[in-house]
C-alpha positions in Angstrom: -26.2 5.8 57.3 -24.2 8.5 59.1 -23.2 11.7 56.9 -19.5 12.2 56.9 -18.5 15.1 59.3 -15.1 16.7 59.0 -13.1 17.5 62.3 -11.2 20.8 61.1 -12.6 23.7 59.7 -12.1 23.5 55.8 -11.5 19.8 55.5 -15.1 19.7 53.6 -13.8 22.0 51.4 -10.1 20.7 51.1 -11.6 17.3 50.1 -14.0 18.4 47.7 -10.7 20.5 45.8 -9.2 17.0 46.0 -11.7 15.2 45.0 -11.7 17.6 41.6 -8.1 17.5 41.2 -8.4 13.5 40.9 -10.9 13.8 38.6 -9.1 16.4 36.0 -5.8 13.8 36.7 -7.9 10.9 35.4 -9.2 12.9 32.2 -5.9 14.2 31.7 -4.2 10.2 31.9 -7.2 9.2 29.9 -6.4 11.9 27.0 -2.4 11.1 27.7 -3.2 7.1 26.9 -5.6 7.8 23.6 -2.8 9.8 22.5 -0.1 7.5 23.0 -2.3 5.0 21.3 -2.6 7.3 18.4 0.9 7.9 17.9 1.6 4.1 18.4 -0.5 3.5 15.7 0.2 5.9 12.9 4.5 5.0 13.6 3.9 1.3 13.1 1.8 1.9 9.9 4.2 4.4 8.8 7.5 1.2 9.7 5.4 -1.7 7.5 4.9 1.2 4.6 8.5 1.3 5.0 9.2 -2.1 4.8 7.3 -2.5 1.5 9.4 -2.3 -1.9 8.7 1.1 -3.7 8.0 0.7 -7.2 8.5 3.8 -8.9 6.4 3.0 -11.5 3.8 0.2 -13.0 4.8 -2.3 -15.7 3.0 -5.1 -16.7 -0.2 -6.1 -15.9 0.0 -7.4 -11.9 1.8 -4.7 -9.8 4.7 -6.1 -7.9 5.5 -9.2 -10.4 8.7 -9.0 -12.0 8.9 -7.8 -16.1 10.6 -10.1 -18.6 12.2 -8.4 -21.6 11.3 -11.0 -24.0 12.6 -8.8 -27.5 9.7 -9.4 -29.0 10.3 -7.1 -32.1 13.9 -8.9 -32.8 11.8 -11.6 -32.8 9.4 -10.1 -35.3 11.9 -8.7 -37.5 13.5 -12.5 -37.5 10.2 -14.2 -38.1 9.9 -11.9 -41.2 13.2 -12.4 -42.3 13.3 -16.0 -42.2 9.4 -16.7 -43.6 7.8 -13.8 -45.7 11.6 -11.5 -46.6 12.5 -11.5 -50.2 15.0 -14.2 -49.8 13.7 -15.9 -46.6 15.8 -18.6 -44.9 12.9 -21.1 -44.5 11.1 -22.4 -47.6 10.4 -20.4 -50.9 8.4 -17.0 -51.0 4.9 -17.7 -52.3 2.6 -15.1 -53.3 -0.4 -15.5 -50.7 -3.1 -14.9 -53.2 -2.3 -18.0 -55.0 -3.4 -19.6 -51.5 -6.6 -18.4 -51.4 -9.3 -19.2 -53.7 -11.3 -16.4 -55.6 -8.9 -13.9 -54.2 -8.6 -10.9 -56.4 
């Protein structure tokens, strides 16, 4: 296979600059592209965090379900008023000991 001769003076030269220019060009797109896939990446993360409800702060025992205020101590202080009060509502108040044998 024949060598490659150059014509002019300098051509050698003038191609081997441009052959290194094409080469710094092809790191430089290469470097340009993983950084545009970088950024690409971190903005759509950061647009689905966005998207997500913010909860400012944990209740219950599964984040994200919803909390039902269920008044549980009204309901308490009703149960006791209506079973085991002084006067309760429901039935006649019975002293608990009488219930339970060899209780003392």
């Amino acid at each position: 296979m024949a060598s490659t001769t150059f014509p002019i003076d300098g051509a050698q030269s003038q191609f081997t600059n441009y052959a290194k220019e094409m080469e710094e060009w092809e790191e430089e797109d290469d470097i340009l592209l993983q950084l545009y896939v970088s950024n690409t990446t971190i903005i759509s993360q950061y647009l689905e965090e966005e998207d997500q409800p913010v909860c400012k702060r944990h209740r219950g025992s599964i984040p994200g379900h919803k909390v039902i205020d269920r008044q549980r101590e009204a309901a308490h202080a009703r149960l006791w008023n209506d079973y085991f009060s002084e006067n309760p509502t429901f039935g006649e108040r019975k002293n608990i000991s009488q219930k339970i044998p060899n209780a003392s």
